[in-house]
Backbone as CSV, one residue per row, in Angstrom:
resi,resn,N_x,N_y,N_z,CA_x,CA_y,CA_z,C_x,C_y,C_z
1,UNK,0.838,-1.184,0.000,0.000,0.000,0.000,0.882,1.246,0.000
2,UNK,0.015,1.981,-0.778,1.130,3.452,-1.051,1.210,3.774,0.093
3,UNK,2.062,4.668,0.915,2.511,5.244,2.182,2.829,6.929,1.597
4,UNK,2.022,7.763,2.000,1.881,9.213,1.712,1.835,10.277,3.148
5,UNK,2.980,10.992,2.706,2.468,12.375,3.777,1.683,13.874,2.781
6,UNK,0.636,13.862,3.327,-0.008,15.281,2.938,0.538,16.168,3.348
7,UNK,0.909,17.304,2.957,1.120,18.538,3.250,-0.111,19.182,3.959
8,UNK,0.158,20.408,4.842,-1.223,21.277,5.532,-1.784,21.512,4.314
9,UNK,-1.378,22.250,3.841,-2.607,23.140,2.732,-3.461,21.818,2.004
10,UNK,-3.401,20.943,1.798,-3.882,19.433,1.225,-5.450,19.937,2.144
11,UNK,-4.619,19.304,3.731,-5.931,19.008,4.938,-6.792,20.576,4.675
12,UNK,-6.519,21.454,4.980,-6.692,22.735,4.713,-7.841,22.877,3.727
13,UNK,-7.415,23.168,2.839,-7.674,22.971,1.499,-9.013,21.933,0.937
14,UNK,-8.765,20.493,1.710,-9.722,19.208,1.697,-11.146,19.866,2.456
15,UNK,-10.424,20.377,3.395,-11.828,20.830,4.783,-12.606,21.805,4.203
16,UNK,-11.917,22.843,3.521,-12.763,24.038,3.206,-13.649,23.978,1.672
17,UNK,-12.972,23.012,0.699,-13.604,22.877,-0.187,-13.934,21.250,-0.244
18,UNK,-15.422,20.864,-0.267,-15.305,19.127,-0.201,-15.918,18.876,-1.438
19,UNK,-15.993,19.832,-2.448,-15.642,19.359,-3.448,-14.894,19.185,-4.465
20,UNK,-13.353,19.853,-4.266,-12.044,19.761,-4.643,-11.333,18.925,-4.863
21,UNK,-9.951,19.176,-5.836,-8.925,17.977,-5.746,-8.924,17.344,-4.480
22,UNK,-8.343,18.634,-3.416,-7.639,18.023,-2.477,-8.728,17.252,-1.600
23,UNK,-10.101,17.551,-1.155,-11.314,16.392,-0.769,-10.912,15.339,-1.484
24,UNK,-11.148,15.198,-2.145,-10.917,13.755,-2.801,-9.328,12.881,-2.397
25,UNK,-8.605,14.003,-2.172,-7.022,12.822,-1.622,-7.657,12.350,-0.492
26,UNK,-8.285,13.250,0.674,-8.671,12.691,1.878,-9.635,11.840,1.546
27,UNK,-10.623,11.908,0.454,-11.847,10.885,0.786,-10.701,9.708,0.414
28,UNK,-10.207,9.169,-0.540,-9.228,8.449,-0.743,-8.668,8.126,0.383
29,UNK,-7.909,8.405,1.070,-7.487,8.175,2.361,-8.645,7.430,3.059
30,UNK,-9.705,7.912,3.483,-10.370,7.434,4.413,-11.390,6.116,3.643
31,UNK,-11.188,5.768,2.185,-11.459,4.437,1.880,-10.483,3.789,1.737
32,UNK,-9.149,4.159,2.143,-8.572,3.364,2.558,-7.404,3.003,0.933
33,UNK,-7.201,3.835,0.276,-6.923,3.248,-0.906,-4.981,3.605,-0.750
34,UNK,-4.679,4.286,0.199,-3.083,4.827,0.830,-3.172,5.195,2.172
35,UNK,-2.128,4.830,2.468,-1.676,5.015,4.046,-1.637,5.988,4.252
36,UNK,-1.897,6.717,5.063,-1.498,8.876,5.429,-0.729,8.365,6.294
37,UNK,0.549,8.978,6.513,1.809,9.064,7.176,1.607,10.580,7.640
38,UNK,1.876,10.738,9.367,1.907,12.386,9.270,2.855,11.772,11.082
39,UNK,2.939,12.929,11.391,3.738,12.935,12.584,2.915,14.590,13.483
40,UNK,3.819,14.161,14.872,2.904,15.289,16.252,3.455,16.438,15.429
41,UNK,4.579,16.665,14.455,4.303,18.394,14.507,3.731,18.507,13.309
42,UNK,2.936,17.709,12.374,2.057,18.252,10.936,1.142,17.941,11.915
43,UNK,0.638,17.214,13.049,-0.913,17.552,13.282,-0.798,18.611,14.241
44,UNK,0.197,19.037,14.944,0.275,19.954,15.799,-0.039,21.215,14.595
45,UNK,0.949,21.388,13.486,0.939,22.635,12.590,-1.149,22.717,12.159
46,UNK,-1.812,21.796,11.685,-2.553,21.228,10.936,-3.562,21.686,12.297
47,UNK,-3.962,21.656,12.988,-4.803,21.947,13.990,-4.375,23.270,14.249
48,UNK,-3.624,23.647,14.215,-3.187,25.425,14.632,-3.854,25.881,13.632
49,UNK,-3.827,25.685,12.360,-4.086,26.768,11.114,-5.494,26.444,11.336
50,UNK,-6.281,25.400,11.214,-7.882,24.845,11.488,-8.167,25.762,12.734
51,UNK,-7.646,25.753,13.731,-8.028,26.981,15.292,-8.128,28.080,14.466
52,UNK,-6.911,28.600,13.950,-7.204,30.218,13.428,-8.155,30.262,12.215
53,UNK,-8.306,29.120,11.485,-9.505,29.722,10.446,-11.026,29.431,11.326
54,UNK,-10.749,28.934,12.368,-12.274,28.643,12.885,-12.759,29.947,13.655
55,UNK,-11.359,30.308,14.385,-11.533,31.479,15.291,-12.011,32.600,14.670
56,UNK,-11.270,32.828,13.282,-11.545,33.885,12.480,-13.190,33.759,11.900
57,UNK,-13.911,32.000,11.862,-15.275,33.034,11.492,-15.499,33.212,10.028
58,UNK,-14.289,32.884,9.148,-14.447,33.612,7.949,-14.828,32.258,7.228
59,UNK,-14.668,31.075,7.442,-15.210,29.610,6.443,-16.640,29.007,7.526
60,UNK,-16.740,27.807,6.875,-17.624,27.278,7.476,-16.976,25.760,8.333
61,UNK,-16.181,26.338,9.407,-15.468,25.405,10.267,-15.822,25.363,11.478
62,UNK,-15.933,24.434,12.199,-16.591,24.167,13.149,-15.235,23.415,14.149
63,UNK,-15.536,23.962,15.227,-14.441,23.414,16.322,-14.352,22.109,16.520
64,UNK,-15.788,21.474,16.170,-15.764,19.517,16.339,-14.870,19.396,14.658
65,UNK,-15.047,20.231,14.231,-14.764,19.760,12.538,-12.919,19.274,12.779
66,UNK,-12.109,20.221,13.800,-10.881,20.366,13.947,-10.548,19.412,14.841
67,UNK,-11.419,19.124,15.858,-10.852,18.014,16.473,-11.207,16.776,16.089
68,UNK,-12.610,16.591,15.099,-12.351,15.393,14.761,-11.271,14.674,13.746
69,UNK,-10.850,16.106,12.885,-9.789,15.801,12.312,-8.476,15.411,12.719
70,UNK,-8.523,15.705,13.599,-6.937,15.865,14.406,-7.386,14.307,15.403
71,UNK,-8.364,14.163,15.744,-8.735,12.717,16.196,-8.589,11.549,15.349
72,UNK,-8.738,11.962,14.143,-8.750,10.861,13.044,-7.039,10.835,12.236
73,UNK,-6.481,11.713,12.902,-5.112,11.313,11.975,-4.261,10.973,13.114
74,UNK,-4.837,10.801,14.318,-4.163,10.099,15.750,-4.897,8.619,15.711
75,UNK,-5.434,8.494,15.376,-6.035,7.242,15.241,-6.251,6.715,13.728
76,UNK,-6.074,6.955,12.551,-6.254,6.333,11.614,-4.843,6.407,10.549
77,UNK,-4.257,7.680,10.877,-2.863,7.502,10.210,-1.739,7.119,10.933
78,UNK,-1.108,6.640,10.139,0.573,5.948,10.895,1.484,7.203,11.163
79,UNK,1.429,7.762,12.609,2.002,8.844,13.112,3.739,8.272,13.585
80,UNK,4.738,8.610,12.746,5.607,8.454,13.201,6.539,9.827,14.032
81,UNK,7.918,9.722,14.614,8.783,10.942,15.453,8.972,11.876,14.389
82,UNK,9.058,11.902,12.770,9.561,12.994,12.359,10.579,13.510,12.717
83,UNK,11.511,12.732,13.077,12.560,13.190,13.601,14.029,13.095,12.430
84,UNK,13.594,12.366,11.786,14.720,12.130,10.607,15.766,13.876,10.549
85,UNK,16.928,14.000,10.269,17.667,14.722,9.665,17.909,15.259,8.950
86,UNK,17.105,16.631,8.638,17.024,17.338,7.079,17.275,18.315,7.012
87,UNK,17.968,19.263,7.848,17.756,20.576,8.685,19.011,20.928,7.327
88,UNK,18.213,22.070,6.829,18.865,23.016,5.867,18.552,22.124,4.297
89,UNK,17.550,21.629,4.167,16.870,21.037,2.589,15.790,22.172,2.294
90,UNK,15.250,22.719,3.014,14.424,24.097,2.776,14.886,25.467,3.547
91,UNK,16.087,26.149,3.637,16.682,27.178,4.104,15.762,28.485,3.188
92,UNK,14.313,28.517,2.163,13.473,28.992,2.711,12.169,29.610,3.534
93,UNK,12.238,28.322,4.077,10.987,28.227,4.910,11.466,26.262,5.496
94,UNK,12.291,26.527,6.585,12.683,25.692,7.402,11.603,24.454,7.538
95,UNK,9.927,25.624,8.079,9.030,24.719,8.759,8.835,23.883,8.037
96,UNK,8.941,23.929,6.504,8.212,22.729,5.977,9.309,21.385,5.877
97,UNK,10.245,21.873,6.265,11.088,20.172,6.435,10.713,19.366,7.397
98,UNK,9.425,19.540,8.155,8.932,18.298,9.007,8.615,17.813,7.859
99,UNK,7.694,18.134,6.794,7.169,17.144,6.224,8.740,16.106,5.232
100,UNK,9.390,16.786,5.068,10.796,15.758,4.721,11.025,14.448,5.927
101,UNK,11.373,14.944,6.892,11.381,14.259,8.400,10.264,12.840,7.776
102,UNK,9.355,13.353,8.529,7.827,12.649,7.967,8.402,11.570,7.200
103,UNK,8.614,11.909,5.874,8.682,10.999,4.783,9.432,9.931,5.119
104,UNK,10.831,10.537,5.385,12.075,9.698,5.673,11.832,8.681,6.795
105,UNK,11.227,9.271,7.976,10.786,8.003,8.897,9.875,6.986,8.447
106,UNK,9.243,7.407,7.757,8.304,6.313,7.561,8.391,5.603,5.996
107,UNK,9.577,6.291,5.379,10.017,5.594,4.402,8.748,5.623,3.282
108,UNK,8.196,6.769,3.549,7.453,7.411,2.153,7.303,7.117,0.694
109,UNK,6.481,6.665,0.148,6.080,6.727,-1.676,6.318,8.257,-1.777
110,UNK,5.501,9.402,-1.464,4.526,10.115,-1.834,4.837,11.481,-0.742
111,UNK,5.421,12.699,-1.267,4.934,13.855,-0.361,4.082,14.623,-1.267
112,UNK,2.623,14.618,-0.783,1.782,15.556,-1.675,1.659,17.214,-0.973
113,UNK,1.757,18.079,-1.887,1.626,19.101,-1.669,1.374,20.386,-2.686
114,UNK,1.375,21.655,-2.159,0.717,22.309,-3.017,1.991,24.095,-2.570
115,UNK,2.996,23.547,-1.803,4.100,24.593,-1.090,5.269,24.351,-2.764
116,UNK,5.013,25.753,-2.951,6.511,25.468,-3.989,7.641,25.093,-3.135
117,UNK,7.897,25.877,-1.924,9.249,25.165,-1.558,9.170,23.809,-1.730
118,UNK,8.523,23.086,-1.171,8.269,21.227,-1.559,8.437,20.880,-2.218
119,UNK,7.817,21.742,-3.493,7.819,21.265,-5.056,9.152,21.324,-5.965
120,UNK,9.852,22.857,-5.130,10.970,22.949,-6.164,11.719,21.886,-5.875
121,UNK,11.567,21.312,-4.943,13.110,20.423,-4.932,12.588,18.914,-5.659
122,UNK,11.327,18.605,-5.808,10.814,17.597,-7.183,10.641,16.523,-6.276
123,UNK,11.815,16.001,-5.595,12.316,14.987,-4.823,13.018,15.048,-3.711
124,UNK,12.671,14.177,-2.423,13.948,14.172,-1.812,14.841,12.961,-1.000
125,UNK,15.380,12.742,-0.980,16.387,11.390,-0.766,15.299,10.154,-1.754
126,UNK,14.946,10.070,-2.567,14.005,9.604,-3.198,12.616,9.767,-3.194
127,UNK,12.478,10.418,-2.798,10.935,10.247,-2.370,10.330,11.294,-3.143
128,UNK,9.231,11.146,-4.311,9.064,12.368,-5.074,7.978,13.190,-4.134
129,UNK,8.154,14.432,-4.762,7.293,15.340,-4.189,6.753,15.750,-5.236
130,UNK,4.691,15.563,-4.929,3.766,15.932,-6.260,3.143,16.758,-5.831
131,UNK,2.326,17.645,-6.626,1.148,18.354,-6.556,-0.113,17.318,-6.401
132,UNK,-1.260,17.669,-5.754,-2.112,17.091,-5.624,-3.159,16.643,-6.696
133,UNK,-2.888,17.609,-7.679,-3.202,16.949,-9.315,-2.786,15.486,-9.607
134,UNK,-1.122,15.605,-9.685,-0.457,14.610,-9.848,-0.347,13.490,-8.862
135,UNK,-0.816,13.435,-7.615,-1.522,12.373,-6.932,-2.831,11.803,-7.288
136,UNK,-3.549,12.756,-7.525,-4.925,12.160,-7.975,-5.113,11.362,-9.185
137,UNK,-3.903,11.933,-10.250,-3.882,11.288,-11.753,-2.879,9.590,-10.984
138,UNK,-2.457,10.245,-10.359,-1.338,8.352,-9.810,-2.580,7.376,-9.164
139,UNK,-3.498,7.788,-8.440,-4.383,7.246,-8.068,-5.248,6.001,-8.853
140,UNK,-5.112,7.092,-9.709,-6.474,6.763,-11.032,-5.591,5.713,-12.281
141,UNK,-4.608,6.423,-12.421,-3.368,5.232,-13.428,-2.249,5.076,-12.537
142,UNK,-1.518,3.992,-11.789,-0.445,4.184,-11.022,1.000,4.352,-12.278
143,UNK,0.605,4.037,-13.493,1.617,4.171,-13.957,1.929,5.899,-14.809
144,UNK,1.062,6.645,-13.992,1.162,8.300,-14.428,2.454,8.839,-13.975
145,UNK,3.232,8.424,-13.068,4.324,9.257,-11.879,5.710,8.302,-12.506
């Protein structure tokens, strides 16, 4: 089974529009068709941004909406330490090398995302990094990627 870390803007992105690309990686996920790989600081990051868009009022998010999410990727995805060694693979925007971490521990297919920093680097220690287009087309033909 494929083994994938989502990027925030994915979850983000999935929650606020459910009828979007990125809905569909999660409905995918939750029939079960790839593993979600995430670790405590993408659900730690991933519940912070869900608090401030709920707090703000400005979508249609609901405080059960954030914790059931954050309940369901403690219990349904394979949460590994993220601790892997990557420090200076994104020197512009540091934060997103958890999701490198991520990958590397859990020995990743798949970093989906929608962060150019992620993207520019294509790949990393093997592990490609796609847009969520290009997950959805791998989904549908595995021999697209």
């Amino acid at each position: 089974m494929l083994r994938v870390v989502l990027d925030t803007n994915v979850f983000v992105s999935g929650l606020l529009n459910k009828t979007g690309l990125p809905a569909s990686i999660l409905d995918a996920w939750r029939a079960g068709r790839y593993l979600l790989i995430t670790s405590p600081a993408i659900i730690s990051e991933i519940t912070s941004v869900l608090d401030s868009l709920w707090r703000g009022r400005k979508y249609r998010l609901t405080r059960e909406d954030v914790t059931e999410l954050a309940r369901l990727l403690e219990q349904d995805a394979l949460v590994v330490p993220g601790q892997a060694e990557v420090r200076g693979a994104i020197a512009e925007d540091p934060t997103d090398e958890m999701f490198l971490a991520c990958a590397l521990d859990a020995a990743a297919d798949f970093i989906v995302t929608g962060d150019h920093h992620l993207l520019d680097l294509k790949s990393y220690r093997g592990i490609p990094i796609v847009t969520v287009q290009q997950f959805a087309e791998h989904l549908e033909s595995p021999t697209t990627l």
